[in-house]
C-alpha positions in Angstrom: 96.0 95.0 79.8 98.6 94.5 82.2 98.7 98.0 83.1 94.7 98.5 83.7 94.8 95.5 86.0 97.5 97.2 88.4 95.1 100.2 87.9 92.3 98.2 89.5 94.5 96.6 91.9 95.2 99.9 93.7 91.9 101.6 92.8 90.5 98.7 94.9 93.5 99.5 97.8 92.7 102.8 97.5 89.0 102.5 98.4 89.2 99.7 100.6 91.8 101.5 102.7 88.8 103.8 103.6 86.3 101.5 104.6 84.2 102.6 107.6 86.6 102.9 110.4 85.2 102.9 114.5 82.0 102.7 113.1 82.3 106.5 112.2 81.4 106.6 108.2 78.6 104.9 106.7 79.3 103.7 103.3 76.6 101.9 101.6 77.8 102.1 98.2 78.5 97.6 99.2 74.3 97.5 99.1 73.8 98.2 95.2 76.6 95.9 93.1 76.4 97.9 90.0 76.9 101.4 91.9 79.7 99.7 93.4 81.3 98.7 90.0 80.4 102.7 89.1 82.3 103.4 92.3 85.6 101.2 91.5 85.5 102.7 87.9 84.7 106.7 89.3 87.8 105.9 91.6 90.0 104.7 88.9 89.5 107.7 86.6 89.9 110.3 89.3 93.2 108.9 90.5 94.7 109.2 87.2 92.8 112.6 86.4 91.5 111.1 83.3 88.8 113.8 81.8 87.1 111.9 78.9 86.3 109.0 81.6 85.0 111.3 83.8 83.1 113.3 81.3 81.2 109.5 79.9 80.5 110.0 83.7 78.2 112.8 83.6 75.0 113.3 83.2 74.1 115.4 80.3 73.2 118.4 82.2 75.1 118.5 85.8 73.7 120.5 88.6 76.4 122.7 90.2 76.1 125.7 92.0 78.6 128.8 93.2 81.5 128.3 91.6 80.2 128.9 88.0 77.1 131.5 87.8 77.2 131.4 84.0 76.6 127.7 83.8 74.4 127.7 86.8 70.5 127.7 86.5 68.0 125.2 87.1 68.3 122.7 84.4 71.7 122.4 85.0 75.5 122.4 83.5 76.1 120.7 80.1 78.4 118.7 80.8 81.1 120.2 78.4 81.4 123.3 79.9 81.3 121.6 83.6 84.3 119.7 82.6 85.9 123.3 81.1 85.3 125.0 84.3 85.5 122.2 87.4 88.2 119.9 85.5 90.1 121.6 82.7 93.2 120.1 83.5 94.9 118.2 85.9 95.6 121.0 88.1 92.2 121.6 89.4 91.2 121.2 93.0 88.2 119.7 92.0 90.0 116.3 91.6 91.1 116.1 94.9 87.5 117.1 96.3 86.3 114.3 94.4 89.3 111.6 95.5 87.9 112.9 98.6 84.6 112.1 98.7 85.4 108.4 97.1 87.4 108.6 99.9 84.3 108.8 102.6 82.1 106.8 100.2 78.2 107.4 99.8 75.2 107.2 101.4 72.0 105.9 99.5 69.2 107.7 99.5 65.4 107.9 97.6 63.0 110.1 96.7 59.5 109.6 94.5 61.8 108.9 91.6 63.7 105.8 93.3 67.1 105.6 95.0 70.5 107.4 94.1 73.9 108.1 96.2 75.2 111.4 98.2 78.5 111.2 98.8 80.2 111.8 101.4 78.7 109.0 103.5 78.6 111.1 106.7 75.8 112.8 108.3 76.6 115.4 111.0 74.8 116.6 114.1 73.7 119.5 115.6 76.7 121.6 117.4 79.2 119.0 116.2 82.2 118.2 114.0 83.2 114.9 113.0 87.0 114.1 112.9 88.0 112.4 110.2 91.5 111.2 111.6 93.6 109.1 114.3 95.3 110.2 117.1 94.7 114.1 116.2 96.2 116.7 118.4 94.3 118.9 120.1 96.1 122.0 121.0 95.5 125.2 123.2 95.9 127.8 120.7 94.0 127.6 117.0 97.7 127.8 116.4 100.0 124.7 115.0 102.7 126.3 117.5 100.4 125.9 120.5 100.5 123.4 123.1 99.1 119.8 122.6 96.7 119.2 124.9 95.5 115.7 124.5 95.1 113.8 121.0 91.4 112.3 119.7 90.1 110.5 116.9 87.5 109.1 114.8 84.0 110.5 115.9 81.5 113.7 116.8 83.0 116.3 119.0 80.6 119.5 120.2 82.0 123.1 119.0 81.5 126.6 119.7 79.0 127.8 117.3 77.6 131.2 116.2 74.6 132.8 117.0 73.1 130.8 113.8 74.5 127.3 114.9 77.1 127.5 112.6 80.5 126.3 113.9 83.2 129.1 114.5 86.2 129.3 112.5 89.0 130.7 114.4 92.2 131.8 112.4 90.4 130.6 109.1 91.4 126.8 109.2 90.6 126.1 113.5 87.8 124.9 115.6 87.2 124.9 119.0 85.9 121.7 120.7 84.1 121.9 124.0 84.7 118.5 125.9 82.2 117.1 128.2 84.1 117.8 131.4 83.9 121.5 130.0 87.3 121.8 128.8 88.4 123.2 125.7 90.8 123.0 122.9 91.5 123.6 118.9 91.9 121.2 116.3 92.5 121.9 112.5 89.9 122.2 110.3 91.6 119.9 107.4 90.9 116.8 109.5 87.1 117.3 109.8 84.2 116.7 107.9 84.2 120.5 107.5 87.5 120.4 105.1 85.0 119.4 101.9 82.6 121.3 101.1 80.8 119.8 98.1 78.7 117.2 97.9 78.2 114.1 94.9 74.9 112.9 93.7 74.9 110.0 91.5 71.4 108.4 90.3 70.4 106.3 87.7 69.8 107.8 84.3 67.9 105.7 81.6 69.0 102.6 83.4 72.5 103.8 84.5 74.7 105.4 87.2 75.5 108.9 86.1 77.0 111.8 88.4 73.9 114.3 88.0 74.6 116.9 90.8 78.2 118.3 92.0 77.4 121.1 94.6 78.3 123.1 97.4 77.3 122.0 101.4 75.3 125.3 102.2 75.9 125.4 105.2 79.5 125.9 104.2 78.9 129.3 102.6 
């Protein structure tokens, strides 16, 4: 007993410590009590990579896409062999993609069939790139060598984009910000809303919260 309550304890630091910050991330997961208690208890398992909590988690059939072709199709993932390919241990990145989007919290949502949760929270703009960090150096090289040309922090930020409106990836892991006096500079990709790209869906299933779609952010791809 004693040892789930310090488990809660810093579950609850841990999500509280991200709490909107400069008015940058809208979490709403605060609006619906019981998807908040979901939230606390999603966190919890997560941060000590439990996999039969997180499996009582899922949905029966999870939709997923790219990562997994033979489990992909349109009714979805059973959720065994979802847990054998995104979770099969504690080694898998996929638990830090979802410690992540805990992180960044959710955004609610609703279709013809009632409201659910996306998570991350944030929404992004046209030409832009939210950074996800204080005090972030911006240098004049896509290079961690490079000079440091001024530092920013929490909020949208125009970037060069493609011929698509895609933003530009220089050196696989930069992007290049174009400031409104017309000056530019590079920050890393890791501190951007660009560093995950999967998104969460949670909705209610007979009457309770269950993760029901785990997928990539196309415009990632």
């Amino acid at each position: 007993m004693v040892i789930m309550m310090k488990t809660l304890f810093f579950t609850s630091l841990f999500i509280i410590s991200y709490l909107p910050i400069h008015g940058q991330i809208n979490d709403e997961s605060f609006t619906d009590e019981t998807f908040w208690d979901f939230k606390v208890t999603l966190a919890n398992c997560v941060l000590i990579k439990d996999r039969n909590a997180l499996k009582n988690k899922l949905n029966d059939k999870v939709i997923e896409c790219w990562d997994a072709f033979d489990c992909a199709g349109q009714g979805g993932c059973d959720k065994n062999n979802f847990m054998n390919i995104f979770f099969k241990d504690g080694n898998s990145k996929h638990w830090n993609i979802l410690k992540q989007i805990i992180r960044f919290g959710f955004k609610k949502m609703e279709d013809s069939t009632g409201y659910y949760f996306i998570g991350p929270s944030y929404t992004e703009k046209d030409l832009s790139i939210i950074v996800l960090a204080n005090n972030l150096n911006v240098r004049n090289k896509p290079s961690i060598q490079s000079k440091v040309l001024k530092t920013i922090s929490y909020g949208y930020y125009q970037c060069t984009t493609d011929e698509s409106g895609l933003p530009i990836i220089f050196n696989n892991s930069w992007y290049e910000l174009i400031f409104e006096n017309g000056e530019t500079g590079y920050i890393s990709k890791k501190f951007t809303t660009k560093a995950i790209d999967r998104q969460l869906k949670i909705a209610k299933v007979n009457g309770v919260w269950k993760i029901t779609e785990y997928y990539c952010i196309m415009e990632e791809m």
